[in-house]
N, CA, C and O atoms as a DFTB+ gen file, in Angstrom:
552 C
 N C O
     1  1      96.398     116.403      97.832
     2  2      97.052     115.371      97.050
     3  2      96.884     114.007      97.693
     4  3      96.741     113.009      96.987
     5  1      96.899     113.936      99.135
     6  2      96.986     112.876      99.964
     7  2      95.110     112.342      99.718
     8  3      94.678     111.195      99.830
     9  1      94.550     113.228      99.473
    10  2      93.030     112.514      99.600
    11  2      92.293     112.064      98.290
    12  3      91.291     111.349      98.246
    13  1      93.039     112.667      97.121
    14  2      93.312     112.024      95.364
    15  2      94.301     110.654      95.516
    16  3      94.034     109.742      94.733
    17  1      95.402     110.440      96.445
    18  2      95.596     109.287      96.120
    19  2      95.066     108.343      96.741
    20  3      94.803     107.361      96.047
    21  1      94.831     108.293      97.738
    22  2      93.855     107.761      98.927
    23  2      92.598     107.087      97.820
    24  3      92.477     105.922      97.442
    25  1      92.028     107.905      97.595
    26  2      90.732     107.722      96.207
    27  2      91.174     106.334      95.300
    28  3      90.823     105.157      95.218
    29  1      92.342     107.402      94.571
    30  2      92.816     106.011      93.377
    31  2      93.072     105.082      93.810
    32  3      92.698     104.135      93.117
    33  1      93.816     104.688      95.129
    34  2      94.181     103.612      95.611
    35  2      93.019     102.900      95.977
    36  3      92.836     101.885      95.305
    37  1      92.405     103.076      96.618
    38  2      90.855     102.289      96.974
    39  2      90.112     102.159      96.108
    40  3      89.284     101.259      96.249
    41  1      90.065     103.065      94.718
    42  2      89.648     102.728      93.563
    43  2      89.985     101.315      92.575
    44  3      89.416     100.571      91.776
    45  1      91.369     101.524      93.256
    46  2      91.863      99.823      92.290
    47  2      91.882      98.430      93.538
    48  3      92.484      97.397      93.244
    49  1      91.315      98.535      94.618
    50  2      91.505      97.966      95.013
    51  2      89.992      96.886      95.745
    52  3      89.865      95.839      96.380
    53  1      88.885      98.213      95.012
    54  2      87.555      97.491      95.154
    55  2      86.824      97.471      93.870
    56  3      85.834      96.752      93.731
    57  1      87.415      98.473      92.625
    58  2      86.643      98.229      91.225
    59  2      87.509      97.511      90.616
    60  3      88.695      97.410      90.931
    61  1      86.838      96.857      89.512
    62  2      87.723      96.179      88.589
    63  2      88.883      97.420      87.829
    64  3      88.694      98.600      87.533
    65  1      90.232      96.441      87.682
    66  2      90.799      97.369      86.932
    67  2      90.467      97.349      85.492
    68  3      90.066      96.422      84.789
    69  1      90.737      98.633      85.204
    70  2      90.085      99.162      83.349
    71  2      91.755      99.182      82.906
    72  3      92.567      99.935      83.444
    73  1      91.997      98.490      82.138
    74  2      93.552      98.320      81.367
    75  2      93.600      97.968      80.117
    76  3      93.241      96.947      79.531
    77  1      94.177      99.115      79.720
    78  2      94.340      99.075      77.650
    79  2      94.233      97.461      77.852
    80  3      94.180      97.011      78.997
    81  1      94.197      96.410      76.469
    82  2      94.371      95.200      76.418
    83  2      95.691      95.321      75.401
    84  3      95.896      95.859      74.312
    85  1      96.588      94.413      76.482
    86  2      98.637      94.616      76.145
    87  2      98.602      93.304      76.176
    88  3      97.871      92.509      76.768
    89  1      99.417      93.195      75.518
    90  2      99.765      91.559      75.525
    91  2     100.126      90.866      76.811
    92  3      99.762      89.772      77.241
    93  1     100.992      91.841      77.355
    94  2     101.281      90.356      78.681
    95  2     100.358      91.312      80.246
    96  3     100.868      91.725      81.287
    97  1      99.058      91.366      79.832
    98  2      98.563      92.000      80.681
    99  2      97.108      91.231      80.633
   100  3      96.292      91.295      79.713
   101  1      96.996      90.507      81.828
   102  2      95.666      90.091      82.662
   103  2      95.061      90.524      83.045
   104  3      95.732      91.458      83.481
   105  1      93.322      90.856      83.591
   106  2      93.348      91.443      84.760
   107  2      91.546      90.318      84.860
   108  3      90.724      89.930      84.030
   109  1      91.677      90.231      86.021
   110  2      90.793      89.087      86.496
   111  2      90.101      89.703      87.661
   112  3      90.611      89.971      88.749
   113  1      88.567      89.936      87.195
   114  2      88.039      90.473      88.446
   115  2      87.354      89.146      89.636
   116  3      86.483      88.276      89.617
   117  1      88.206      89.593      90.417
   118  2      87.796      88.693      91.797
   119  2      86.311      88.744      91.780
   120  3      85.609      87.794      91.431
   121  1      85.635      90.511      92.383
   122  2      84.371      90.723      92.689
   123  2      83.897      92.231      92.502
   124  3      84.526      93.285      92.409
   125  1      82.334      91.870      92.481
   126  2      81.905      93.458      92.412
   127  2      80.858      93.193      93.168
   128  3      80.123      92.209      93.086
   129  1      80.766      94.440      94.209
   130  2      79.277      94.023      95.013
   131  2      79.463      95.331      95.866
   132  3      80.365      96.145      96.062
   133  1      78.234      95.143      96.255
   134  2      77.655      96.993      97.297
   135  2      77.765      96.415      98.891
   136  3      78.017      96.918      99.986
   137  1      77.501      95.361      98.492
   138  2      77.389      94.416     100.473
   139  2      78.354      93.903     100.501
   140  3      79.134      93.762      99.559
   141  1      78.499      93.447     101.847
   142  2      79.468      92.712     102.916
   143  2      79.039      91.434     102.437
   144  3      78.171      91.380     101.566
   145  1      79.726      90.056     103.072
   146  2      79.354      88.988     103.044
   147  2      78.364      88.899     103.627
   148  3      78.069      87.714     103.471
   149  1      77.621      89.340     104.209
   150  2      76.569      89.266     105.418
   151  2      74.906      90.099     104.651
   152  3      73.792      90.365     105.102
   153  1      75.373      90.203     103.751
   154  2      74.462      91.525     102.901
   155  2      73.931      92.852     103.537
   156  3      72.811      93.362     103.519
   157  1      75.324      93.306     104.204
   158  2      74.985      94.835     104.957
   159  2      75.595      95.867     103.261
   160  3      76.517      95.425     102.574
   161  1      74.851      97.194     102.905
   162  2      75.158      98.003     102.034
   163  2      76.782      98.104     102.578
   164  3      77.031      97.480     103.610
   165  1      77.894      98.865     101.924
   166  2      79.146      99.012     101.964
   167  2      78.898     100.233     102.769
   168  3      77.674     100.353     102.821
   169  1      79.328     100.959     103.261
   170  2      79.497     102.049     103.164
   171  2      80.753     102.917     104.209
   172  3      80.946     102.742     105.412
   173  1      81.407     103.782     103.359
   174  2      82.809     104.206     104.349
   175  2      82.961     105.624     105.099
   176  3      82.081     106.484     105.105
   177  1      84.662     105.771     105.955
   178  2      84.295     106.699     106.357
   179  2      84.134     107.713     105.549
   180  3      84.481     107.700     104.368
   181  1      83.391     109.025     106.349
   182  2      83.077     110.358     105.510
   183  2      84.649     111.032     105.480
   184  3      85.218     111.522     104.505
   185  1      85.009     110.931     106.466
   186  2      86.360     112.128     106.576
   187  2      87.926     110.901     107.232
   188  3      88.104     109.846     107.841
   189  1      88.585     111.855     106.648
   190  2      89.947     110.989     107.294
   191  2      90.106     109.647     106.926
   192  3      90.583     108.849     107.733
   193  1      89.749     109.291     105.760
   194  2      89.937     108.061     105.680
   195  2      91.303     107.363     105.424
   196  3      92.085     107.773     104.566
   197  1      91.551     106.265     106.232
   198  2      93.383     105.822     106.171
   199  2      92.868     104.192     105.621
   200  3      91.900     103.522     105.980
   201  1      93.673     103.973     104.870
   202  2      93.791     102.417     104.241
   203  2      94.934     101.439     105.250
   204  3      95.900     101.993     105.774
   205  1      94.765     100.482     105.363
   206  2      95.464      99.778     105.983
   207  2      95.794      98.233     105.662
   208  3      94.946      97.455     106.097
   209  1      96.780      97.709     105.040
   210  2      96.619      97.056     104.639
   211  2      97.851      95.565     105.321
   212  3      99.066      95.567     105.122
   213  1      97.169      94.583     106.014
   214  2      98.012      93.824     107.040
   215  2      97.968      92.200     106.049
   216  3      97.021      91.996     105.289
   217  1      99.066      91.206     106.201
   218  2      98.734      89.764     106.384
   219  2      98.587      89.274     107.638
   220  3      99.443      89.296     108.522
   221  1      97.547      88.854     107.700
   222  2      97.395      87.209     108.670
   223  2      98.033      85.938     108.268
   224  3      98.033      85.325     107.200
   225  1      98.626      85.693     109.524
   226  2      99.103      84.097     108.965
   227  2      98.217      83.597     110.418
   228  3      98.181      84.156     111.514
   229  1      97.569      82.392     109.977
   230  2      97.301      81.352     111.162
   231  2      97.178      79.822     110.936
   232  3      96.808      79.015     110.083
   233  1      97.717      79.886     112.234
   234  2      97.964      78.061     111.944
   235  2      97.086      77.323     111.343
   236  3      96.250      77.922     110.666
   237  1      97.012      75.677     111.424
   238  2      96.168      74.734     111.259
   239  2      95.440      74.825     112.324
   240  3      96.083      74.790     113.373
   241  1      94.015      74.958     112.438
   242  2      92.869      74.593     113.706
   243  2      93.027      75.776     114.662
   244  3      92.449      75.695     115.745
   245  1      93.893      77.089     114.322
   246  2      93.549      78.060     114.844
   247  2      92.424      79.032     114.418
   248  3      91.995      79.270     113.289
   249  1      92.005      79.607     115.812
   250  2      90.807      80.438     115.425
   251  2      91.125      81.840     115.758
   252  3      91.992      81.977     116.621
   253  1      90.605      82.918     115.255
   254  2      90.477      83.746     115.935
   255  2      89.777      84.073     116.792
   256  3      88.830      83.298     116.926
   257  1      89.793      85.176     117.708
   258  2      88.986      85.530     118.778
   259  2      87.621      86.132     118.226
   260  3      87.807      86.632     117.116
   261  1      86.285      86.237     118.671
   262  2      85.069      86.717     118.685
   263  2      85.200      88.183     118.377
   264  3      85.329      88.924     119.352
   265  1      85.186      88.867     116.852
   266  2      84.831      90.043     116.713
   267  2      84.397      90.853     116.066
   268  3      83.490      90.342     115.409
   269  1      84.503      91.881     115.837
   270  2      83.805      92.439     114.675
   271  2      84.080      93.995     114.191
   272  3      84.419      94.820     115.039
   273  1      83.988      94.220     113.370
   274  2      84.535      95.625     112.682
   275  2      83.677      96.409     112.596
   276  3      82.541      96.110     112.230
   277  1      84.189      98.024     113.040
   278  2      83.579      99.269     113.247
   279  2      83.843      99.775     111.946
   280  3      82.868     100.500     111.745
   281  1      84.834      99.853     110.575
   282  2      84.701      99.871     109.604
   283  2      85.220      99.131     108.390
   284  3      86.197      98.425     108.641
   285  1      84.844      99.123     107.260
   286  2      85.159      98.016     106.173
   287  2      86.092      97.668     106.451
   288  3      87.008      98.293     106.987
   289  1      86.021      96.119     106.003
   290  2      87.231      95.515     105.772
   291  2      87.071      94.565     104.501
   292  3      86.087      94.127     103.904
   293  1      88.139      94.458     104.371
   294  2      87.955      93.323     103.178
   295  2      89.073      92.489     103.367
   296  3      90.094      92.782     103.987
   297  1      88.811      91.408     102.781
   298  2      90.064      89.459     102.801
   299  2      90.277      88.809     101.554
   300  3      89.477      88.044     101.014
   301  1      91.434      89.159     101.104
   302  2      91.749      87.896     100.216
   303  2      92.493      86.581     100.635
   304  3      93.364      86.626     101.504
   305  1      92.116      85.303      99.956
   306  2      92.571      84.251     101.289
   307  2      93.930      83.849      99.795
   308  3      93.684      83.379      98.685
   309  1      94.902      84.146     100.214
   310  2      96.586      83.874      99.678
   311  2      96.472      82.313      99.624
   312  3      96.602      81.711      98.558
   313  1      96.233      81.701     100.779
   314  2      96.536      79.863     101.413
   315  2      95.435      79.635     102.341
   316  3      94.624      80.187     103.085
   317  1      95.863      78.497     101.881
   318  2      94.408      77.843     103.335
   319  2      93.069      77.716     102.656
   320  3      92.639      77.762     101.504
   321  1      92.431      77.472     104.311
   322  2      91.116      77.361     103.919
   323  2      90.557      78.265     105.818
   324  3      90.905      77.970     106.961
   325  1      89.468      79.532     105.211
   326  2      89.127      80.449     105.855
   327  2      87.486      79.877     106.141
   328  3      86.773      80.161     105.179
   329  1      86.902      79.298     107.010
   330  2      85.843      79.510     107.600
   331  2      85.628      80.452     108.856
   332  3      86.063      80.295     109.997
   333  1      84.499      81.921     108.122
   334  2      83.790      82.354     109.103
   335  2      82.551      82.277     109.331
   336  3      81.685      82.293     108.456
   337  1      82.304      82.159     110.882
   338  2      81.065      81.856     111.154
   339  2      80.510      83.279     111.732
   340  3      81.340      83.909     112.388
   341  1      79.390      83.794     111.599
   342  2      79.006      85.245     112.225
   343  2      77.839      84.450     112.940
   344  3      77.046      83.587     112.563
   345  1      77.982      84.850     113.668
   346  2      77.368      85.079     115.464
   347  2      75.883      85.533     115.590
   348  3      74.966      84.991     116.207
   349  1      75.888      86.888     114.698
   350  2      74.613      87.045     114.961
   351  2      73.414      86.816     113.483
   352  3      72.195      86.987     113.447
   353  1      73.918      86.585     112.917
   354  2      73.353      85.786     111.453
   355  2      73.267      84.177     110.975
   356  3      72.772      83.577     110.021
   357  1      73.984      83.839     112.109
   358  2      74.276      81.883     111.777
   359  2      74.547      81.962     110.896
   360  3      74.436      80.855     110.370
   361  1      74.966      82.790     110.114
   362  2      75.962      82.874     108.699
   363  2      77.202      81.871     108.903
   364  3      77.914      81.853     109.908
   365  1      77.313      81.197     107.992
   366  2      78.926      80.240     108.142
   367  2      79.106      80.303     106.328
   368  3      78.219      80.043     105.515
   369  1      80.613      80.753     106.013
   370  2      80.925      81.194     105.063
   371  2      82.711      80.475     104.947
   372  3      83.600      80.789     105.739
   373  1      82.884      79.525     103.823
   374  2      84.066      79.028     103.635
   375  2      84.897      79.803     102.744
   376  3      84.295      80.397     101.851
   377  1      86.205      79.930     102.798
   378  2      86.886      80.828     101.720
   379  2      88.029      80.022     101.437
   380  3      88.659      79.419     102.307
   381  1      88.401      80.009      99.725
   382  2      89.682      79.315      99.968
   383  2      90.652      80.339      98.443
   384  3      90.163      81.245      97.769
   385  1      92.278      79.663      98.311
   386  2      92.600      80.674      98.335
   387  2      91.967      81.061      96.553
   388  3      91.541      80.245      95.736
   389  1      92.135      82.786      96.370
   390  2      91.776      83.595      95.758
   391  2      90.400      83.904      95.817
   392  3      89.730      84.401      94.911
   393  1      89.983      83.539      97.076
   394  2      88.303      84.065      97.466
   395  2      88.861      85.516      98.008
   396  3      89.880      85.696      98.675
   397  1      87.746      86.692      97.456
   398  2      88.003      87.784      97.914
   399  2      86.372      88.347      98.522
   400  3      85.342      88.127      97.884
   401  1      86.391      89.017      99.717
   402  2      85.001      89.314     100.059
   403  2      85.249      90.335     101.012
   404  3      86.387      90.631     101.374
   405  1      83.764      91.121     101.614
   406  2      84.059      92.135     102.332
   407  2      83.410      91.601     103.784
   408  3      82.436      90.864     103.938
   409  1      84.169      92.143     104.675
   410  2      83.740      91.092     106.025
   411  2      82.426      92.161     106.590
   412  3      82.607      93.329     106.245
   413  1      81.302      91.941     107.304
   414  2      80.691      92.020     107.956
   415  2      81.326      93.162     108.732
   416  3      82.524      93.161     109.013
   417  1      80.139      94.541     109.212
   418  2      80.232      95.781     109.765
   419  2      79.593      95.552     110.560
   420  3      78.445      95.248     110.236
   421  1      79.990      95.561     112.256
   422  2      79.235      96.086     113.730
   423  2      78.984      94.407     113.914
   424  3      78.741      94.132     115.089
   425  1      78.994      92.961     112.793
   426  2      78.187      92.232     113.564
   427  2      79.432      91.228     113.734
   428  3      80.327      90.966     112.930
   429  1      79.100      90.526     115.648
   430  2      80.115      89.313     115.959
   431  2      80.278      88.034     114.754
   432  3      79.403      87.635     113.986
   433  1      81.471      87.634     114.860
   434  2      82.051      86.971     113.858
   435  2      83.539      86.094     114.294
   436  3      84.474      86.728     114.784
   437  1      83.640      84.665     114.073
   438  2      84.493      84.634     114.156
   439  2      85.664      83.931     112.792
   440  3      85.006      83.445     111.872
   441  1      87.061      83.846     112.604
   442  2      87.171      82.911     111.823
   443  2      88.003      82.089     112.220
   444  3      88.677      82.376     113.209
   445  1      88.194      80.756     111.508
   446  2      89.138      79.583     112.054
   447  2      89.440      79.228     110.272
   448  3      88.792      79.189     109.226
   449  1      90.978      78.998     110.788
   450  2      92.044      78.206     110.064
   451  2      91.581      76.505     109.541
   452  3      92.437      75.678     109.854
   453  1      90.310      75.916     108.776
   454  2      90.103      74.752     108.513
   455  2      90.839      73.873     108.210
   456  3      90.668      72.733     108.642
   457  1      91.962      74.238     107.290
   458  2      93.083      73.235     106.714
   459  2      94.358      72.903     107.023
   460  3      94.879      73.524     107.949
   461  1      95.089      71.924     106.366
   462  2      95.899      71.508     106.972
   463  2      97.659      72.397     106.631
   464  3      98.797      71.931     106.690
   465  1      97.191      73.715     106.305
   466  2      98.137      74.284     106.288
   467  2      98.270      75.713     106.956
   468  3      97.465      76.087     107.809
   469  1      99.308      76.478     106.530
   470  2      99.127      77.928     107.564
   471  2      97.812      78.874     106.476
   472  3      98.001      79.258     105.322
   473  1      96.747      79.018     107.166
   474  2      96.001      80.618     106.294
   475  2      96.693      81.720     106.231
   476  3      97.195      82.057     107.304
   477  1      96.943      82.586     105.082
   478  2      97.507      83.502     104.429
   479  2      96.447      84.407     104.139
   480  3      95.777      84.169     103.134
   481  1      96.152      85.477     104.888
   482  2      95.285      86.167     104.357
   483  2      95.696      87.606     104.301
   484  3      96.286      88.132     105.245
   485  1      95.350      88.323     103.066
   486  2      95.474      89.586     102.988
   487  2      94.607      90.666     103.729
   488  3      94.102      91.246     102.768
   489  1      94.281      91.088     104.495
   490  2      93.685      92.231     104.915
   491  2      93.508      93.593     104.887
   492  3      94.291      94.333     105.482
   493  1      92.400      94.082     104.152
   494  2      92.837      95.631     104.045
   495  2      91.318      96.469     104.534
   496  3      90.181      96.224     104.130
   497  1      91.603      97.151     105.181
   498  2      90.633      98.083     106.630
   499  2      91.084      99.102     105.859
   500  3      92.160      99.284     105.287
   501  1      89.695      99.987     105.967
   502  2      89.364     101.311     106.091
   503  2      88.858     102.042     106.699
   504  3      87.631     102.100     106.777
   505  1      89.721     102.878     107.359
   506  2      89.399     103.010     108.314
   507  2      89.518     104.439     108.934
   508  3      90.508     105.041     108.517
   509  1      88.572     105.291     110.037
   510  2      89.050     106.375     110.177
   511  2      90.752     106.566     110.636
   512  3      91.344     105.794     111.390
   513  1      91.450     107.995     109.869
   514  2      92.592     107.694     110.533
   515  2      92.966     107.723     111.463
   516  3      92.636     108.744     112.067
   517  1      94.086     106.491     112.452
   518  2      94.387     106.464     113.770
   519  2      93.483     105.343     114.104
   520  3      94.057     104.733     115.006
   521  1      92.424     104.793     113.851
   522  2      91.386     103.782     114.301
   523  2      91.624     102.741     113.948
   524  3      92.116     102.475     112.851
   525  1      91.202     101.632     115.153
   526  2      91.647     100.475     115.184
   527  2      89.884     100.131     113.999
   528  3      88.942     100.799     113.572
   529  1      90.352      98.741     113.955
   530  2      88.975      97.732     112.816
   531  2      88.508      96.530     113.450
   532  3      87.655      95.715     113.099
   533  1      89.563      96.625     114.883
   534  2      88.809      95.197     115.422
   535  2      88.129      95.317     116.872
   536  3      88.947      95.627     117.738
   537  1      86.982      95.163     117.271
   538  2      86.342      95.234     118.604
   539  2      86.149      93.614     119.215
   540  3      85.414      92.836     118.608
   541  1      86.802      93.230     120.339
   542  2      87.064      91.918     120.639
   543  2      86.027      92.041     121.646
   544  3      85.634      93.094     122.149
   545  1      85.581      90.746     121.918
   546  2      84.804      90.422     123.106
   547  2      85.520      90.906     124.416
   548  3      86.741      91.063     124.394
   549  1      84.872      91.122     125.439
   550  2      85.714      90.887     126.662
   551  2      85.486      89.726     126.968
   552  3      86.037      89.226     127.949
């Protein structure tokens, strides 16, 4: 039962939703895509898979630390303004809010807080269960 809802839940949370058309019912697809921002294929764990789903808040002109994810993740930016730069692609990628995208697998990356308010970001990792999603520099 736990690995049927696991399914549906990650089902609505990377396909568009399919919803009778009701009157006071929207549904606005952010995105559809097989790659990362970085254009790596998607791809998740085989077994044990746990969803995880965190906010970030960070200041004005804060950055995060140098890192990168061992499995998917994905960001919706709530507030702010999200520039990441990846490390090993010279990729530099701006997000602001209701940008939704999937972050970069195995490659360094960092992001910083551009604007003049707090970034709000949604975060949701998939991830084996028990496993962390972030590998920091030493």
């Amino acid at each position: 039962m736990k690995v049927v809802s696991l399914v549906g839940l990650f089902a609505l949370l990377v396909s568009p939703l399919q919803a009778e058309e009701r009157e006071n019912v929207s549904v606005k697809q952010l995105l559809s895509t097989t790659r990362t921002a970085s254009g790596q294929p998607i791809s998740l764990p085989q077994q044990n898979a746990q969803v995880v789903a965190s906010i970030y808040e960070v200041m004005p002109g804060a950055a995060l630390p140098m890192h990168n994810h061992p499995y998917p993740r994905y960001g919706y930016v709530l507030a702010g303004l999200l520039r990441v730069t990846n490390i090993d692609t010279g990729q530099t990628d701006t997000y602001q809010p209701g940008s939704f995208f999937p972050e970069s697998v195995g490659q360094w990356h960092s992001g910083t807080n551009i604007g003049d308010e707090p970034l709000r970001l949604l975060v949701i990792d998939v991830v084996e269960k028990g496993q962390t999603n972030v590998v920091s520099l030493k």
